[in-house]
N, C-alpha and C positions, 0 to 999 in steps of 0.2 A: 159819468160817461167816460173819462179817461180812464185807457187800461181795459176798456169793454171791449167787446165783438163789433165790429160798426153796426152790425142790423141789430142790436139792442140800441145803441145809441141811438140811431134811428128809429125804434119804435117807440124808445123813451121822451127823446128830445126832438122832434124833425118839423121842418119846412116842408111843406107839402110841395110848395110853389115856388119858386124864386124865379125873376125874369129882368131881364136887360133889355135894352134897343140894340142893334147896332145898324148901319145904312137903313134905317124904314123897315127892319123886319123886330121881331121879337123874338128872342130866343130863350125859351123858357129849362129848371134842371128842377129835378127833384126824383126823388127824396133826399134831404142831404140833416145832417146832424145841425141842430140851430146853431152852434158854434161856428161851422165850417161856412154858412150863407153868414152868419151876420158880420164875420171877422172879414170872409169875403167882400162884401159890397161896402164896409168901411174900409178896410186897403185899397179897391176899386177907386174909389171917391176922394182917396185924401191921402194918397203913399205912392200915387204912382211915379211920380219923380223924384220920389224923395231917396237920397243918393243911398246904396249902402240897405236897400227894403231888403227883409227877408236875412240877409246877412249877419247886421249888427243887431245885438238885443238889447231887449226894452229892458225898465228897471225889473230888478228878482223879487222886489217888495208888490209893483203895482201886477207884474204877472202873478204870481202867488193869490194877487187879489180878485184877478179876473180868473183865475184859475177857481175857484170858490164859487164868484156869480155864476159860472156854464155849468156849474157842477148840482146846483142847490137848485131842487125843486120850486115852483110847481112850472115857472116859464123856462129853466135852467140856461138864461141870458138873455132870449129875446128880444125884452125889453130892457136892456142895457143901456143905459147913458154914457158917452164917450169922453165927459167932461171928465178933466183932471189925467183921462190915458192919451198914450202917442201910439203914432201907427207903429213904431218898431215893438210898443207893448202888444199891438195886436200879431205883428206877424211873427210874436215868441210864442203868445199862446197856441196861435192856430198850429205853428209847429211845435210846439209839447206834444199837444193833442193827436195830431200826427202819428208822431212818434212814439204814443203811446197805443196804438192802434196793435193788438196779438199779434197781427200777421201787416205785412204792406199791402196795400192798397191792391194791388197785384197779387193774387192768390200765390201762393206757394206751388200750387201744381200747376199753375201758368206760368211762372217764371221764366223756366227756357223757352216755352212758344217764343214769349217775347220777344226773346233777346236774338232769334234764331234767324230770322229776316235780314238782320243788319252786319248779322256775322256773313251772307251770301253774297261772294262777291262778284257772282254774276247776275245778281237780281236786280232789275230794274228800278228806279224810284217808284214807278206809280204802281209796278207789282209788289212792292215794300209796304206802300200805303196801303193796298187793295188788300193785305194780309193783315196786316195792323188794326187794319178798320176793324172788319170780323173776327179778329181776336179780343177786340176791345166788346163788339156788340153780342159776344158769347158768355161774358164776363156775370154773375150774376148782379141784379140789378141794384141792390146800393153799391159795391164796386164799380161798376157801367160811369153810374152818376157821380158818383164821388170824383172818378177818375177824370173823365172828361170836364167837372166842373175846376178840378185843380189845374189841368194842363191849358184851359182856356185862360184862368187868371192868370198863368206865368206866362202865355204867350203875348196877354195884354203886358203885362211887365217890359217884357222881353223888346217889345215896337218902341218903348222908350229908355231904352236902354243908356243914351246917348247923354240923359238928364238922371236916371238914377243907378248908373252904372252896373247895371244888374243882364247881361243878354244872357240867351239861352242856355251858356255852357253853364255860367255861375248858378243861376237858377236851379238847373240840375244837379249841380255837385252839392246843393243845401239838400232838394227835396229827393233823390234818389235814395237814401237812405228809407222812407213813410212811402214809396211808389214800387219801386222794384229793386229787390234785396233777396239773398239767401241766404240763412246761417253758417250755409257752408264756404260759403263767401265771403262772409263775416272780413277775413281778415287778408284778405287780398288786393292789392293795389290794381294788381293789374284785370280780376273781375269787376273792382268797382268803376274800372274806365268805361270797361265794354257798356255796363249799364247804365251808365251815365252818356253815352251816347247816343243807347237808345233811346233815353228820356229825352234830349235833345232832338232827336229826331219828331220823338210824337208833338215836342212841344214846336 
């Protein structure tokens, strides 16, 4: 699956279902790459204070290893055992995999939509939002879910920040690179701001 199109990975490897609580509601995502829910709900569960998530990486031996189990048929991770890994193995692999993604998570022809809201500085926040939402909800559907399953674990992140030193900005400056990126951008300090703010924003 690393290095694929996501909707093969998805049709190869996928969670049909995944679902959380939060206040008495359930909030269910799918379709998502089994790599992308299982790494998720073990960071959920066991990394959220842990200072430095997401930032610092796990060993290159034990990711290379888990890099193998999501990779290998016929569950390609599912049923993972988390014995002998740390959540910093996992949230190296989840961003390999990421990063290994042809395009960001954000189409390439959506790109400026995106970014075009936050660059308007007479627009309103909740007409920011109001644009954002339906740019998000036009997105095709493993994009959709991918995206909003990622920006909800970094907002969970993001509320504990205080314990694992990680808020919103950090957050984005790891994962805007696998979210919303241009080649032509590639090498620009001051593009990678602007997009990196607007990932802040969604998050």
């Amino acid at each position: 699956i690393f290095g694929q199109p996501l909707d093969a990975a998805v049709e190869r490897s996928s969670t049909r279902v995944i679902s959380r609580s939060q206040s008495g509601a359930k909030i269910i995502y799918g379709p998502l790459p089994v790599l992308v829910a299982v790494c998720g709900t073990y960071l959920r569960e066991n990394g959220i204070n842990t200072q430095g998530i997401f930032r610092l990486s796990g060993s290159a031996k034990r990711v290379r290893q888990l890099q193998q189990v999501f990779a290998s048929p016929p569950d390609f991770g599912a049923k993972i055992s988390w014995q002998g890994y740390t959540v910093h193995d996992a949230s190296s692999i989840l961003r390999r995999y990421l990063n290994s993604l042809p395009e960001p998570i954000v189409p390439l022809d959506e790109y400026d939509n995106f970014r075009a809201p936050n660059s308007t500085a007479t627009m309103r926040k909740k007409d920011i939002i109001s644009v954002v939402q339906q740019l998000i909800f036009h997105l095709p559907v493993t994009n959709r879910q991918l995206l909003l399953y990622i920006l909800d674990l970094l907002e969970q992140f993001s509320r504990h920040s205080k314990k694992n030193l990680m808020p919103a900005a950090n957050l984005a400056a790891v994962f805007q690179p696998c979210i919303l990126l241009h080649p032509q951008h590639d090498q620009s300090p001051e593009q990678y701001r602007i997009s990196q703010d607007c990932l802040v924003f969604m998050i």
